[in-house]
C-alpha positions as CSV (number, residue, x, y, z in Angstrom):
1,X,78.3,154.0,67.4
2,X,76.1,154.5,64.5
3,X,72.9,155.2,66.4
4,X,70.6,155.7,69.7
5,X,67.2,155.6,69.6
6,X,64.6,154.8,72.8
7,X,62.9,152.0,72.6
8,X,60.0,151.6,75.0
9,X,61.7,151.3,78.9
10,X,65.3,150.9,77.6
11,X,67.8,152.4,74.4
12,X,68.9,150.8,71.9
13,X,72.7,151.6,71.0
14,X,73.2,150.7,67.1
15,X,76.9,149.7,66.4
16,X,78.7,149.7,63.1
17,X,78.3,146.1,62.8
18,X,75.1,146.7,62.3
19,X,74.3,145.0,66.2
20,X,72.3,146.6,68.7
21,X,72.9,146.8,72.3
22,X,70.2,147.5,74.5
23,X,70.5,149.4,78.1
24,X,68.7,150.9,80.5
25,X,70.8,154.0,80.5
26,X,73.8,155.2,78.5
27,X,76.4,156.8,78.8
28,X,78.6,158.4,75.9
29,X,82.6,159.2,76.6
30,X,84.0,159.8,72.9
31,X,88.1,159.8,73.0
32,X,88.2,158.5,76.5
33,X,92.3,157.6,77.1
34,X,92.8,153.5,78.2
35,X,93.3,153.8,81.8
36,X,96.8,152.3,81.8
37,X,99.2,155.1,83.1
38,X,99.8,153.4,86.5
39,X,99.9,150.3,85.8
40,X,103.3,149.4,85.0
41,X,102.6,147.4,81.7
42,X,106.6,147.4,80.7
43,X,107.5,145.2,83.7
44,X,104.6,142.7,81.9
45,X,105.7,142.6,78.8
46,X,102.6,144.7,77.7
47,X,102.4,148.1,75.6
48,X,99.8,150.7,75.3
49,X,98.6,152.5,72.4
50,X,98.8,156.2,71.7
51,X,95.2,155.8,73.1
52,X,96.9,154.4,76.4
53,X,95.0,151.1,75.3
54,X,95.7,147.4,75.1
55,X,95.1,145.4,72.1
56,X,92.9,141.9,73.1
57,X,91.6,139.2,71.1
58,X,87.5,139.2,71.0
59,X,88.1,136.8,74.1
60,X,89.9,139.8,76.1
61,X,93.8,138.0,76.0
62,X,96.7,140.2,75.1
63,X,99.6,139.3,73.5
64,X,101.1,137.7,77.2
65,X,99.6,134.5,76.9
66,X,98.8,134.6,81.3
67,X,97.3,138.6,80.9
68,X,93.9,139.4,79.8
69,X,92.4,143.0,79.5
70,X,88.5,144.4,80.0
71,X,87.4,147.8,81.1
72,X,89.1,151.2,80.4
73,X,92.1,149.6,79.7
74,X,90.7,148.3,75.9
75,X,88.0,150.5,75.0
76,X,84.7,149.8,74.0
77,X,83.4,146.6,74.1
78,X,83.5,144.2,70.5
């Protein structure tokens, strides 16, 4: 995130890709881990980061060709 700003009823959230994503509210968790602990990724042929993230394609598909990943478990959105 490059940026906030407020722009009239909503913010506007500049990325380093120069976009901006605009919200009503926002909310700002900087290092959050993946949520992945639980969930057994081993038995699916899946890995974590040191982050406890998954790594996705910009459509959300992992490396198992059946598994895709959104959420806490692959960080912010792309």
């Amino acid at each position: 995130m490059l940026g906030l700003r407020n722009e009239a009823d909503q913010f506007a959230v500049r990325l380093t890709d120069g976009r901006d994503l605009l919200a009503d509210s926002v909310i700002f968790a900087a290092d959050r881990p993946g949520a992945t602990a639980d969930l057994g990724l081993e038995a699916a042929g899946l890995e974590a980061d040191e982050d406890g993230r998954l790594w996705c394609d910009d459509h959300g598909r992992t490396w198992v060709p059946s598994i895709a990943a959104a959420g806490e478990v692959v960080g912010f959105p792309r």
